[in-house]
N, C-alpha and C positions, 0 to 999 in steps of 0.2 A: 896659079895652083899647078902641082907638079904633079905628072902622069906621073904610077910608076910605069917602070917595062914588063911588056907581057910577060917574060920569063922571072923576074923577080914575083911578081904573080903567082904564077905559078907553082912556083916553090913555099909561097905564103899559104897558098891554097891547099897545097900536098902536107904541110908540115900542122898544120890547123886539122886537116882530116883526120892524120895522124894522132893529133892527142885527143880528139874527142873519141876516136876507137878506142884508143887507150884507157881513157876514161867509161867508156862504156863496157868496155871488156871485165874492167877490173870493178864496175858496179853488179854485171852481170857475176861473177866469179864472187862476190862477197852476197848476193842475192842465193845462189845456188846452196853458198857454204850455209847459210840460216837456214835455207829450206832443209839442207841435208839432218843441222842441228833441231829442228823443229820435229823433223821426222825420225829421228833416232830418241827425242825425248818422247815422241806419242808412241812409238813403239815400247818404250818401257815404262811408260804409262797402262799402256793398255797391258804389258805381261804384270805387272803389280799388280793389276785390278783383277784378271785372271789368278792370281797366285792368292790374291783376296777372298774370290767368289770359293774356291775351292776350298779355302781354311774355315770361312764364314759359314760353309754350307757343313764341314764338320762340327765348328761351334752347335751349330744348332741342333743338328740330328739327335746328336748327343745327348744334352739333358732332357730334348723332344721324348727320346728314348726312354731316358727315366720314368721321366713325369708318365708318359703313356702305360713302361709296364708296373709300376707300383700304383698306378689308379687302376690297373686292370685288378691286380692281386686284394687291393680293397672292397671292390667291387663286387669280387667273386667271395669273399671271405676269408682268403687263402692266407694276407699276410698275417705271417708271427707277429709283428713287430710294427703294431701301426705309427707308434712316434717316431722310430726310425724311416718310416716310408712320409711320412711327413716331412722330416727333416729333409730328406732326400728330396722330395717336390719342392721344400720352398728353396732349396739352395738351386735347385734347375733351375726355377722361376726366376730368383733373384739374377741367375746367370745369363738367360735371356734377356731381361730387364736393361740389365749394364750393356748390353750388347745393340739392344735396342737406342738407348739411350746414344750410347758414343756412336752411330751412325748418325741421329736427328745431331748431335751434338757440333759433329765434323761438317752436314750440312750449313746449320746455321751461323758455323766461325767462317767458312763461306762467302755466304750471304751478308755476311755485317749484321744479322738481325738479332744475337744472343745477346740476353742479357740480364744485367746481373742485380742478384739481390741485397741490402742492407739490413743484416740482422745481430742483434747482439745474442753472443753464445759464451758460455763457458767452457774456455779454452781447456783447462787442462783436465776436467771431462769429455771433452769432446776428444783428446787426442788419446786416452784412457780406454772410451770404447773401440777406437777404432784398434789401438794393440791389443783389446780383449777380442776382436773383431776377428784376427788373424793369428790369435795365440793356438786354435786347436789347429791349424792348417800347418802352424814350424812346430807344435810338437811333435803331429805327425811323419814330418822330414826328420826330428831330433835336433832341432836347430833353436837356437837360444834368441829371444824375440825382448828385445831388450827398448825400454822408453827411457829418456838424457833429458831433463827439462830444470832447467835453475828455479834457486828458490824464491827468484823477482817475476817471473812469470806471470801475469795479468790475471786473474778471476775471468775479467769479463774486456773480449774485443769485439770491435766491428767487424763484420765480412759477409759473403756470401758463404754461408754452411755448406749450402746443397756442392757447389764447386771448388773448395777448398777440401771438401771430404773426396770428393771426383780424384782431385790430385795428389791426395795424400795415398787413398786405397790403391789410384794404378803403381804408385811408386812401389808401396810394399808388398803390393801383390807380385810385380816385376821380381823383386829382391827375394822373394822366397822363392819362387819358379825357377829363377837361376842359380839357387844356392843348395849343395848339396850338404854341406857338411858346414857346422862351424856358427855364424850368428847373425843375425840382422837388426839394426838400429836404426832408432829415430832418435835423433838429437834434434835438439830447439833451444834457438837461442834469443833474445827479446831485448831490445833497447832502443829507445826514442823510436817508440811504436813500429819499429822494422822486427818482423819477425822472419827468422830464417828457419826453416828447415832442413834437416842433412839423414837422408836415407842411406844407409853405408850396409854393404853385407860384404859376405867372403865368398861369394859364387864364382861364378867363371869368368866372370869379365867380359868386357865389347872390345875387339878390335881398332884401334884409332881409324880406319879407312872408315868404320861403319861405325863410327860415333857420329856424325852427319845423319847419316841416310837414313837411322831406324828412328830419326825424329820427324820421317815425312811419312802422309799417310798411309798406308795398307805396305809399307814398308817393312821388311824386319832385318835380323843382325844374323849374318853366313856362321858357316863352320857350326859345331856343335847346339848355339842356340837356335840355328832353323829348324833342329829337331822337338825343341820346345812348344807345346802346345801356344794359340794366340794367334790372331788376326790381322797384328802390326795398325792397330786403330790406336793404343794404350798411350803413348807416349808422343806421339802427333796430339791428341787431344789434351794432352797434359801440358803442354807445352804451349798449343792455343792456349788455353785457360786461363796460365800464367801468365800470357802476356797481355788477355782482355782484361785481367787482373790489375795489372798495371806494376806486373813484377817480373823477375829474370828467372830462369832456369841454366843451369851449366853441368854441365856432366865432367866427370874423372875417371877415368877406368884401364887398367890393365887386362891383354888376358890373363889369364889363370889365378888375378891376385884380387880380385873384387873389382868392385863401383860405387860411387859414391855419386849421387844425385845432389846438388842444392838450390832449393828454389828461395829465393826471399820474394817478399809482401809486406806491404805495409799495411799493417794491425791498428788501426786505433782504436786508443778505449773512449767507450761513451763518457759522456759527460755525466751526469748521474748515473751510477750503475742500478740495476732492477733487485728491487729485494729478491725476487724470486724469480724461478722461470718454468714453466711449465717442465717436469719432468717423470719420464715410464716409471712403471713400478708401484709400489705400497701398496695400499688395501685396495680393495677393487672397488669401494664403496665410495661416493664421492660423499662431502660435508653440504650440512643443509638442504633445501625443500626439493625435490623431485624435478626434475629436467623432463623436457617432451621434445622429443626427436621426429621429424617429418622426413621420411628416405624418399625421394622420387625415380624412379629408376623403370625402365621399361623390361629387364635384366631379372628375370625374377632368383637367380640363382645369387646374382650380386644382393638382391634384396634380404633374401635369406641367410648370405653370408653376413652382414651387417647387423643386421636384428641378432643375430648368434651370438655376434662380437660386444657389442653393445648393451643391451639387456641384462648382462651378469655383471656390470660395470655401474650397474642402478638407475639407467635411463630407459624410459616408457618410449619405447619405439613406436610409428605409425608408419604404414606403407603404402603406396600409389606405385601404378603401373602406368602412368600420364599423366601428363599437365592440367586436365580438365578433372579427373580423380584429385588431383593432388591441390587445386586452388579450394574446390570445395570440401576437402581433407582439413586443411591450411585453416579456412572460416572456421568449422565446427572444434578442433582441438585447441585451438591456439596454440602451435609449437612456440620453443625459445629457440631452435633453431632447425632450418632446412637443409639435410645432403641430394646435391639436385643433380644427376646427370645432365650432361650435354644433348648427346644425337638422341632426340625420341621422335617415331611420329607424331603427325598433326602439329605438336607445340615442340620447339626446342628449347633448351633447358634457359638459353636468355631469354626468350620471350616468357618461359613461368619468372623466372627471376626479377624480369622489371615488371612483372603484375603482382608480385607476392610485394614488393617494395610499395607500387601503389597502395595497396589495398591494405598492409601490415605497419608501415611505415619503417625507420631505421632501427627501430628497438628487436626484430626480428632479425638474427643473422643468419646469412644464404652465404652456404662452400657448395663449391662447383667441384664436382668429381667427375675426372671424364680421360677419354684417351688422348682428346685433341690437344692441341696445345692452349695456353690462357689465351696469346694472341686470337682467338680465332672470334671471339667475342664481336659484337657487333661494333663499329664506332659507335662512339655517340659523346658529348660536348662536357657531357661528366663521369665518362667514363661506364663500366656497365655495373648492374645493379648489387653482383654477388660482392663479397666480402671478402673471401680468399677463395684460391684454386690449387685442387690437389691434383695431380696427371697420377691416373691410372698406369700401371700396377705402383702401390702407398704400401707403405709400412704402416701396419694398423697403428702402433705405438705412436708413430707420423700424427694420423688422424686424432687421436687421440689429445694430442697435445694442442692441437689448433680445437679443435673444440671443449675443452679446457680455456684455452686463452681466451676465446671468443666468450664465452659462458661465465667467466670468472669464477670457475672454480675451485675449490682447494681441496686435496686432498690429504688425509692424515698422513703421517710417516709411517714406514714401515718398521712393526715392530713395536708400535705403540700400544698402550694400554688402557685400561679403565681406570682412571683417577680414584684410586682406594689406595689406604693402610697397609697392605698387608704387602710384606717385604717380595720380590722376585727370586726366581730359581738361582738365577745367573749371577748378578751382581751385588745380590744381598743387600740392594735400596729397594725403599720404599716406592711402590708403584709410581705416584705421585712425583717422587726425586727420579723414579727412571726417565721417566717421560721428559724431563727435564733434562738428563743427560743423552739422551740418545743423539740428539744434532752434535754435540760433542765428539763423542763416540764414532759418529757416522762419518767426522769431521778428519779426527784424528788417524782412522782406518785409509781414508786418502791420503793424506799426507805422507803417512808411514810409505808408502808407493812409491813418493817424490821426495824421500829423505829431507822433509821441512824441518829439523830440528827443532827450530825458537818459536815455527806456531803449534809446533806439536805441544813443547813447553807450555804456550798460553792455554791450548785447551786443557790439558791436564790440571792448571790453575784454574779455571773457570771449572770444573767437575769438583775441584776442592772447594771450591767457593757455596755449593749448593749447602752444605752442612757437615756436620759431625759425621752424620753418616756415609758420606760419601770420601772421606776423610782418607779408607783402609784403603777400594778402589784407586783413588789419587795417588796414594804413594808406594802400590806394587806396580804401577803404570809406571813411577815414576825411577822406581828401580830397572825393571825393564829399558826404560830408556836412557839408563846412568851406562848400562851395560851394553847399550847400541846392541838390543836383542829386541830388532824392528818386526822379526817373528812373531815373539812372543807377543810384544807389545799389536799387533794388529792381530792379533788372536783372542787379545783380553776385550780389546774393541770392539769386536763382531759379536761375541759373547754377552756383552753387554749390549747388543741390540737382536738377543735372541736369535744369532743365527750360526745353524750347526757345519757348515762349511769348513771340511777342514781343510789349512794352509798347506798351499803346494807348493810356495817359493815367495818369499821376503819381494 
């Protein structure tokens, strides 16, 4: 075996030192550059979060502000105009609410822990209120608020309501904030259960540098839109949403020439669809025997807000300020159904909840109103005892509808009347034949919205079908519609279900 020579050595040894510095230098130098890049992004992390706190803490003040001085001006007796100081609290409220919400919202996309619900809804009511939603906010601007939906569009899809309403309302609300002049649209389009959506206005536009950035949280978009009211929560959450969704979002925008959002989702329609679905509105009286209502609530102001709501809706309300009030409530009434808070002392709202199921069995049904979230429920191996869960601050109408469904309710149509002879102001049928034509009616006034031509057709057919006398009705409907005067023709509609609303645009 062959020595080398110390000098060859040496030089192996010099040259080996050599590259492992080299190596270590050029590990050291690509360690520094991450740290530098780690700490240039927490630095504008933490100025976002700063630029958040200070927008977030205007957000609130703000309606804080409202709400405080038109409860003072009630109070005192002072307001003129108490429906307009109502409006004005519930639109604060409702503004805290969303503000509320897209905070827990952005937490829990997170966490991994959001998630999502399976509910069949009717589609193109559902997209109907939400432009009626935001129609008085572009008249106010003078801006043209415009709904695009074909006439193959689904009655009835699959999705989560509560989060496709999330993403549609921050799109539009974006689209009118940024648009001064001119219009904003929802178009919708629908095939092999992929529904798309496309939000398009004429506003100012996003700059391409900041077509990125205003879709990360507490982000927003420079030059003229940082002067826009918003929190840079809006479209980070939308965009979560879409993709817990299992759909795409993409943006288009120029400055000065508008934006166009489009998200697709896949919509599928149930397999049977529901004859009906719980919907706000009609007589305030519901069909059939007397309902009994059990509130549990330690909240006596909620209590009373409830029984208010409720009561003039034809349900026998009972009240508990505890779990211990409220089981021995429970025995002596026998409600059909329980509204139970969550946080009480002594008993919490699950612990009433699995002893009302003990003791009531499943024929009683128990909603959980509370602030906390559903998750917060206890485990347990069948789940916990209530039935549904509403998070506090609900759309009474909300509430409403689930205890309805729960109940099996029905209630009459709006508009309806007493089964007699004697002919109607409006339509010149027989009470009996109105009553019969009003789903028609109610029918055709949607459609006219959605320019359905051929089922407008069929209903007009189906109101000729009821008799002779409905006969005259059917074929001034049907002139009207020869003449594509979808004015008139949803004026004759409304008319004929009693209501004096007069049209302010086809």
């Amino acid at each position: 075996m062959n020595t080398p020579a110390p000098e060859a050595l040496l030089a192996w040894l010099r040259e080996s030192d050599e590259t492992s510095h080299a190596q270590a230098l050029a590990q050291l130098l690509e360690d520094h550059t991450a740290l530098a890049r780690a700490k240039d992004a927490a630095e504008a992390a933490n100025e976002a979060k700063t630029r958040f706190l200070a927008s977030v803490s205007h957000e609130i003040r703000s309606p804080l502000n409202a709400i405080y001085g038109y409860a003072q001006l009630l109070e005192r007796g002072e307001g003129r105009d108490a429906v307009k100081a109502g409006k004005v609290i519930r639109r604060s409220a409702e503004h805290l609410s969303n503000l509320v919400e897209g905070l827990l919202d952005i937490a829990q996309v997170e966490s991994g822990s959001l998630k999502l619900a399976r509910d069949t809804i009717r589609l193109p009511a559902f997209l109907e209120q939400l432009i009626d939603m935001f129609a008085p906010q572009a008249a106010m601007k003078g801006l043209a608020l415009r709904l695009e939906v074909p006439p193959t569009l689904p009655e009835f899809v699959r999705t989560d309501p509560k989060r496709l309403r999330q993403v549609l309302i921050n799109l539009l609300s974006n689209a009118i904030k940024f648009t001064d002049h001119g219009e904003v649209t929802l178009k919708v389009h629908y095939r092999n259960e992929l529904a798309t959506f496309e939000v398009t206005d004429s506003g100012i536009g996003i700059a391409p540098a900041d077509i990125a950035r205003i879709l990360l949280p507490f982000e927003r978009a420079g030059g003229v839109s940082a002067e826009r009211a918003g929190i840079g929560l809006g479209l980070a959450i939308t965009q979560a949403l879409v993709h817990i969704m299992g759909g795409e979002m993409r943006v288009e925008s120029q400055p000065g020439e508008g934006s166009r959002f489009i998200v697709r989702l896949m919509l599928s329609q149930p397999l049977s669809p529901p004859t009906d679905l719980p919907a706000s509105g009609g007589t305030n009286f519901y069909l059939g025997r007397e309902r009994k209502l059990l509130l549990i609530d330690d909240d006596s102001a909620h209590r009373d807000l409830l029984r208010g709501l409720l009561e003039p809706r034809g349900f026998r309300v009972f009240t508990a300020a505890d779990g211990a009030q409220g089981l021995v409530l429970a025995g002596e009434v026998q409600p059909d159904l329980v509204l139970l808070d969550v946080s009480m002392p002594a008993m919490t709202g699950w612990e009433i909840a699995a002893k009302l199921r003990e003791r009531h069995g499943p024929m009683l049904r128990i909603v959980m109103l509370s602030g906390e979230t559903a998750g917060s429920g206890p485990p347990g191996r069948t789940g916990p005892a209530n039935d549904v869960f509403i998070m506090k601050p609900f759309d009474f109408n909300i509430l409403l509808d689930v205890i309805s469904e729960q109940l099996g309710l029905e209630w009459p149509q709006a508009g309806s009347t007493a089964a007699t002879g004697e002919p109607t102001a409006r339509t010149g049928l027989p009470a009996l034949m109105a009553c019969e034509a009003q789903p028609h009616l109610a029918e055709i006034e949607r459609l006219v919205r959605i320019g359905h031509v051929r089922a407008i057709e069929a209903r007009i057919d189906a109101i000729a079908a009821l008799g002779p006398q409905a006969a005259g009705l059917a074929d001034e409907m049907r002139q009207r519609l020869d003449a594509f005067d979808l004015k008139a023709l949803a004026t004759l509609a409304r008319a004929g279900q009693g209501d004096d609303r007069t049209e302010t645009g086809a």
